[in-house]
C-alpha positions in Angstrom: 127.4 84.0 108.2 125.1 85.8 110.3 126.1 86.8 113.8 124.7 85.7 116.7 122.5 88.1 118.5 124.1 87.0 121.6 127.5 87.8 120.9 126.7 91.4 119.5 125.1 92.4 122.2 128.2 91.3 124.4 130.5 93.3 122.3 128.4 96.4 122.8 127.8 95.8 126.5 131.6 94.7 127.1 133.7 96.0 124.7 132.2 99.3 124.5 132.4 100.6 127.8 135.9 99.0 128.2 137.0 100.7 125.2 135.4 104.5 126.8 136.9 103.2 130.2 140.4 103.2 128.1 139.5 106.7 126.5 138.8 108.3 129.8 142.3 106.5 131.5 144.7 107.9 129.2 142.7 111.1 128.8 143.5 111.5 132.3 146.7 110.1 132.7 148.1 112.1 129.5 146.9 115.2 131.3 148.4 114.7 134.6 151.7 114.1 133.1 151.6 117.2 131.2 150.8 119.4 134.2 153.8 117.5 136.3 155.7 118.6 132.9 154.6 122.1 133.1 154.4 122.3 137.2 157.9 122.0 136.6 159.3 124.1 134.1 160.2 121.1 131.5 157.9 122.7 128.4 159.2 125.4 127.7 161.7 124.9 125.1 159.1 122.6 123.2 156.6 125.5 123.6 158.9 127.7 122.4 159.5 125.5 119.4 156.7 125.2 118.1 155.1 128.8 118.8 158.3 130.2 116.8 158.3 127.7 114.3 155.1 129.1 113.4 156.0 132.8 112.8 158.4 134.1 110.4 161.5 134.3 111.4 162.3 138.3 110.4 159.3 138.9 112.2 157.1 136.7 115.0 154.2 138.7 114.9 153.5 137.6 111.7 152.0 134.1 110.9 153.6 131.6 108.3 151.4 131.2 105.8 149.1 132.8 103.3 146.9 135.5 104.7 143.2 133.0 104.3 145.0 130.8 106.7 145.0 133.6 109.5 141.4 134.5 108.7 140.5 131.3 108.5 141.9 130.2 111.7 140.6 133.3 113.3 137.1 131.7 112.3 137.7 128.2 113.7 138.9 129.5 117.1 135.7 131.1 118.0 134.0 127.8 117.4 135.8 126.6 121.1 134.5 130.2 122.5 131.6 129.9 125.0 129.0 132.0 122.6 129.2 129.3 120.4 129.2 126.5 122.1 126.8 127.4 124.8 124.3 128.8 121.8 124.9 124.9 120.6 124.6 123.3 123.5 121.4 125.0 124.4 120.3 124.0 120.6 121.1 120.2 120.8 119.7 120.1 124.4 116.5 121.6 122.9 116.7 119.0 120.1 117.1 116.1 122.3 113.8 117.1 124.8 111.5 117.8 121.8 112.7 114.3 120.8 111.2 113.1 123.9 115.4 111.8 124.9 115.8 113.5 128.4 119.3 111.4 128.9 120.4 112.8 125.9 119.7 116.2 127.0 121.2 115.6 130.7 124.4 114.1 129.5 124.3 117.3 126.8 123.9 119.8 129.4 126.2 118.3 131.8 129.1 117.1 129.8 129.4 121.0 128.3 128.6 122.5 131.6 130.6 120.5 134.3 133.2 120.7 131.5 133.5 124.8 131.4 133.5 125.2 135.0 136.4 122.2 135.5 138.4 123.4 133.0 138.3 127.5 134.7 138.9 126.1 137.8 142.1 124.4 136.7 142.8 127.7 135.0 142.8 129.0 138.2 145.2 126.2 140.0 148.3 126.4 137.4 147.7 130.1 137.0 150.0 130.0 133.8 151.0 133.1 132.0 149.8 133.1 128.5 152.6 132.8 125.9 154.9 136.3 125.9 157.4 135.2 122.9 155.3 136.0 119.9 152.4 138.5 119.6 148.5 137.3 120.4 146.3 137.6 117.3 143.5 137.2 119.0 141.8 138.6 122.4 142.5 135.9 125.4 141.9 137.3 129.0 142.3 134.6 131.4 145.2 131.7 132.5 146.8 129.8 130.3 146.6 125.9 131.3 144.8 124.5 130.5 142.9 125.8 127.0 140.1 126.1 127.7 138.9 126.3 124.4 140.8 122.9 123.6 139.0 121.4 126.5 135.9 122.6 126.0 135.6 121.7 122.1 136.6 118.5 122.8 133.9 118.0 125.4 131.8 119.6 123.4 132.1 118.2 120.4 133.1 114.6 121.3 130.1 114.3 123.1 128.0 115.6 120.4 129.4 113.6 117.9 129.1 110.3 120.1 125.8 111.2 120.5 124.7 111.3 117.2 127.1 108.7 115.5 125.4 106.1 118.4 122.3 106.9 116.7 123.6 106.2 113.2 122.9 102.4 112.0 125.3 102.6 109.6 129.1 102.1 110.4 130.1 104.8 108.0 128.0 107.1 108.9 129.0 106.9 112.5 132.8 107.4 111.9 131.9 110.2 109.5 130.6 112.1 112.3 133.2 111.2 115.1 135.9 112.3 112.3 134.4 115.4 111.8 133.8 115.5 115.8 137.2 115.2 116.1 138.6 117.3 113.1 137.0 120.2 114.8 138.1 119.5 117.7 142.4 119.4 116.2 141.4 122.7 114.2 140.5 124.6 117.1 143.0 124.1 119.6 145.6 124.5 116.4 144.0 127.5 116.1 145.1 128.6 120.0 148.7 127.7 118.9 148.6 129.1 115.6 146.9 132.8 117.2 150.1 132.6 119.7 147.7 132.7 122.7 148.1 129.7 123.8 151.1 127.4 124.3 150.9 123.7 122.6 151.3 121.8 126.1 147.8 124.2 127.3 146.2 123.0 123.8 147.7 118.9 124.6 146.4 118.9 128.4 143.0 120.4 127.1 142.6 117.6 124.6 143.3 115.2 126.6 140.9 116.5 129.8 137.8 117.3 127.2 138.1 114.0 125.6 138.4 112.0 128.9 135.6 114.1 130.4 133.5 113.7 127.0 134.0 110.1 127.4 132.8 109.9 131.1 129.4 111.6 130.2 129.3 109.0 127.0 129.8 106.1 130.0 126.8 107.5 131.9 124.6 107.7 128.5 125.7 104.3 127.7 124.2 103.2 130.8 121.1 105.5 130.8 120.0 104.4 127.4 120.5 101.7 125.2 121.9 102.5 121.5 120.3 100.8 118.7 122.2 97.8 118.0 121.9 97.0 121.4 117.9 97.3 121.3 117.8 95.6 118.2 120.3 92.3 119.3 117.7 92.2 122.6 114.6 91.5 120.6 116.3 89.0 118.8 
């Protein structure tokens, strides 16, 4: 039995933004707990866990692990670095005006860049040491919470992914590409842990701020443009 246009294009109108509304509450509300938590000193022996868990125990600068796990993880982390994600921001952006889709280039732009300065000057606020228990495998310069490459791949690449899965008419196509959105997303703030630059309560608070703040841009797209299901229901 066919659906009534009608009701589809209440579900998408209704249920949609209530359901980014949701993402974008407990986004937020998952990372003010966690800084409370970490204002006050109550992470550190799950930090320390964790961090340790991952190194062997004769020796903690050295990984568990095969030795392609390092290298591979060395790779994933530098898709969270700014080079990367500012070279793809720039690309998509440029992808979206020569498709004659200014929102999508705005919400691009913005969601990446209002992200990226947000998440340094938090850095700045909490001022937390990076992790001093095992040794750094990679080069990190700046504060520790929250990551900032955890927040910014998730803003990043949530957004992304939304973008292009809300172009998709197909219903597998468009959870193929927020599952591979969000796979990147876990893989490089594991990577942070994994590196020892980061501890998992930074990588936690930055999933939880660059998914909330990818949702908010998704919000304002939703209401700058209409997807496809919700052109198509219209016209019939």
């Amino acid at each position: 039995m066919k659906q009534p246009g009608w009701l589809s294009l209440v579900s998408l109108r209704e249920v949609g933004p209530i359901a980014v509304l949701g993402i974008i509450a407990f986004g937020l509300l998952g990372f003010a707990e966690l800084a409370d938590e970490v204002f006050e000193h109550k992470t550190h022996s799950f930090d320390t866990a964790i961090l340790t868990f991952l190194r062997m125990p004769e020796d903690t600068s050295t990984p568990i692990g095969p030795p392609w796990l390092l290298n591979a993880l060395t790779d994933i982390t530098a898709l969270g670095g700014y080079a990367v994600l500012t070279l793809l921001t720039l690309g998509a952006a440029a992808y979206r005006l020569v498709r004659n889709d200014r929102a999508g280039a705005l919400v691009i732009a913005a969601a990446v860049g209002s992200g990226a300065l947000l998440g340094n000057l938090l850095k700045l606020g909490f001022d937390r040491p990076r992790p001093d228990i095992v040794e750094h495998l990679t080069h990190a310069a700046s504060s520790s919470f929250p990551s900032g490459h955890a927040t910014l791949a998730a803003a990043t690449y949530l957004t992304l992914g939304a973008l292009i899965a809300r172009g998709q008419p197909n219903r597998s196509l468009k959870a193929l590409v927020l599952s591979g959105a969000i796979l990147i997303t876990i893989l490089v703030g594991f990577s942070r842990v994994y590196l020892g630059v980061h501890w998992p309560t930074d990588v936690l608070a930055g999933w939880c701020l660059g998914a909330a703040w990818a949702a908010l841009w998704w919000l304002v797209l939703l209401r700058l443009k209409p997807s496809i299901e919700e052109t198509r229901s219209a016209n019939t």
